[in-house]
C-alpha positions in Angstrom: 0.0 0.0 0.0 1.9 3.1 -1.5 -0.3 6.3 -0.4 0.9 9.7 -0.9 -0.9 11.2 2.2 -0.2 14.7 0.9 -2.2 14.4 -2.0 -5.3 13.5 -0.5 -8.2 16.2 1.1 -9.0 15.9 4.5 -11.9 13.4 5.3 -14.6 16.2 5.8 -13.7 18.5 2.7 -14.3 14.9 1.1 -17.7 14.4 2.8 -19.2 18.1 3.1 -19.2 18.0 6.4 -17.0 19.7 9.0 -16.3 17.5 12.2 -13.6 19.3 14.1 -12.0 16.0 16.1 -11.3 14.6 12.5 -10.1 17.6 11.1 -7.7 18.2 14.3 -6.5 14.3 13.8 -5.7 14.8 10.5 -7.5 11.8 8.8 -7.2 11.8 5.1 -9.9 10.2 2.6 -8.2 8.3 -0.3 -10.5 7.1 -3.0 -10.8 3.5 -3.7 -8.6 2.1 -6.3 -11.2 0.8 -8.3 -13.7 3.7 -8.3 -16.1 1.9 -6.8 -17.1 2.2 -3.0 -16.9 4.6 -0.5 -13.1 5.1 -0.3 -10.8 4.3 2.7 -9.4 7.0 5.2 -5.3 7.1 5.4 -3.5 8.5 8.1 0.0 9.5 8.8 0.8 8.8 11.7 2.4 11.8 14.0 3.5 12.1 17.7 0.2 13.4 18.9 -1.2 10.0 17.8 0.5 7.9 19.4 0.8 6.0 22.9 4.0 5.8 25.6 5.1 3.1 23.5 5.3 5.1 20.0 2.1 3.0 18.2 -0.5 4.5 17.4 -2.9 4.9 20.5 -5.8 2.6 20.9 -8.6 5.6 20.4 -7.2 7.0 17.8 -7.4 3.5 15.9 -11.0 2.9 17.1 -11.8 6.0 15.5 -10.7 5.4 12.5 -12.3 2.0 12.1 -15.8 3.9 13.2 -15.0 6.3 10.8 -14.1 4.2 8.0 -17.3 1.6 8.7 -19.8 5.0 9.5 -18.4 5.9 5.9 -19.3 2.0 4.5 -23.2 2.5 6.1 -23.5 6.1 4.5 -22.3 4.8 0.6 -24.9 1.5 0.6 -27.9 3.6 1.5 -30.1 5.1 -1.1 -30.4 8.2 0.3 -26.5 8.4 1.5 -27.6 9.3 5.1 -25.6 9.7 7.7 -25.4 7.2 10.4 -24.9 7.0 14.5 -22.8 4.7 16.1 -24.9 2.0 17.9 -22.6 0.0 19.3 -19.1 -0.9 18.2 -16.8 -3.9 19.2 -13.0 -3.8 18.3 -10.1 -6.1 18.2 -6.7 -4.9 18.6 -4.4 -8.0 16.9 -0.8 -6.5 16.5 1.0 -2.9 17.7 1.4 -0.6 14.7 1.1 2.5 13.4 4.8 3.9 14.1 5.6 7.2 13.7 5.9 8.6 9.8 3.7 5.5 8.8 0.5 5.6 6.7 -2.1 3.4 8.0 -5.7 2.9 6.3 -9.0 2.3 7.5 -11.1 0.3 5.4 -15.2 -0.5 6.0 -17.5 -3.2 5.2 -21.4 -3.0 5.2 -22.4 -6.8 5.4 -26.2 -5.8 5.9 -28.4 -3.0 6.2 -32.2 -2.2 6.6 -34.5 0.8 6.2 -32.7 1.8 9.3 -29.7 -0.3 10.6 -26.2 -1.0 8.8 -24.3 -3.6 10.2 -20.6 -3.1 9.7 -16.9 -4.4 9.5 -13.7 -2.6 9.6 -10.2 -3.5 9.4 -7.3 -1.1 9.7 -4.0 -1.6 7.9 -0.1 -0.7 7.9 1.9 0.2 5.0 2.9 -3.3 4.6 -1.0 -4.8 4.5 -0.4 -6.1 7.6 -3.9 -5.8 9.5 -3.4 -4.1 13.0 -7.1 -4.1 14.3 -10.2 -5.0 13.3 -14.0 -3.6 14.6 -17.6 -4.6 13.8 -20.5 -2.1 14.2 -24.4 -1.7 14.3 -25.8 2.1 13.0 -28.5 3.6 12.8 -29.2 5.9 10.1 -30.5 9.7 10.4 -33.7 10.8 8.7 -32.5 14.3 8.4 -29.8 15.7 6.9 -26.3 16.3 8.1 -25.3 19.9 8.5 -22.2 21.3 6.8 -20.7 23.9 9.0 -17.6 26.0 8.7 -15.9 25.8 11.5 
């Protein structure tokens, strides 16, 4: 996995949709390589994302599998709603995310409803390696998501 972080807009520019927390963590949305799907979101990893033990800290890697399977939920539904988390389970398999590195997020719908995605997530380091994986229920809004500025 070769990304050039640089290159790609921040997650929310990408989405319409300002969320300060992932704007301030810096996460990146890289189309898929296919041009199908919703995409992935990349991160290089930086010393305010990481733990005592330089890998990249547990909540920042939660987040980005949420992110990545909230993401998922939105691009299978019709009406491309947005979605709340539900609940979320996670499974941390192998340290990583080491300073300078790129790691990506990636999200699977397996099912949803009229009102209820049910998700997978795996996240990944530059070497394809998979570092953690997450499942997820969410429900979808019936209203629409406000774009804000700040």
């Amino acid at each position: 996995m070769k990304i050039d972080i640089e290159q790609l807009k921040l997650l929310t520019e990408q989405r319409g949709t300002h969320i300060r927390l992932l704007n301030d963590l810096n996460f990146r949305y890289c189309p898929p390589a296919d041009g199908e799907g919703p995409g992935h979101i990349a991160l290089k990893v930086e010393p305010r994302h990481v733990n005592g033990l330089n890998n990249t800290h547990g909540g920042v890697v939660m987040t980005l599998l949420d992110v990545a399977m909230a993401m998922s939920a939105s691009h299978v539904d019709e009406q491309q709603r947005g979605v709340v988390t539900i609940e979320m389970k996670s499974n941390f398999l192998r340290p990583g995310g080491e300073l300078g590195e790129v790691i990506e997020a990636i999200g699977f719908t397996r099912r949803n409803t009229r009102s209820i995605a049910f998700c997978e997530a795996e996240l990944r380091n530059s070497r394809g390696e998979v570092l953690a994986t997450a499942s997820g229920t969410f429900k979808y809004l019936n209203r629409p998501i406000p774009a804000t500025d700040a």
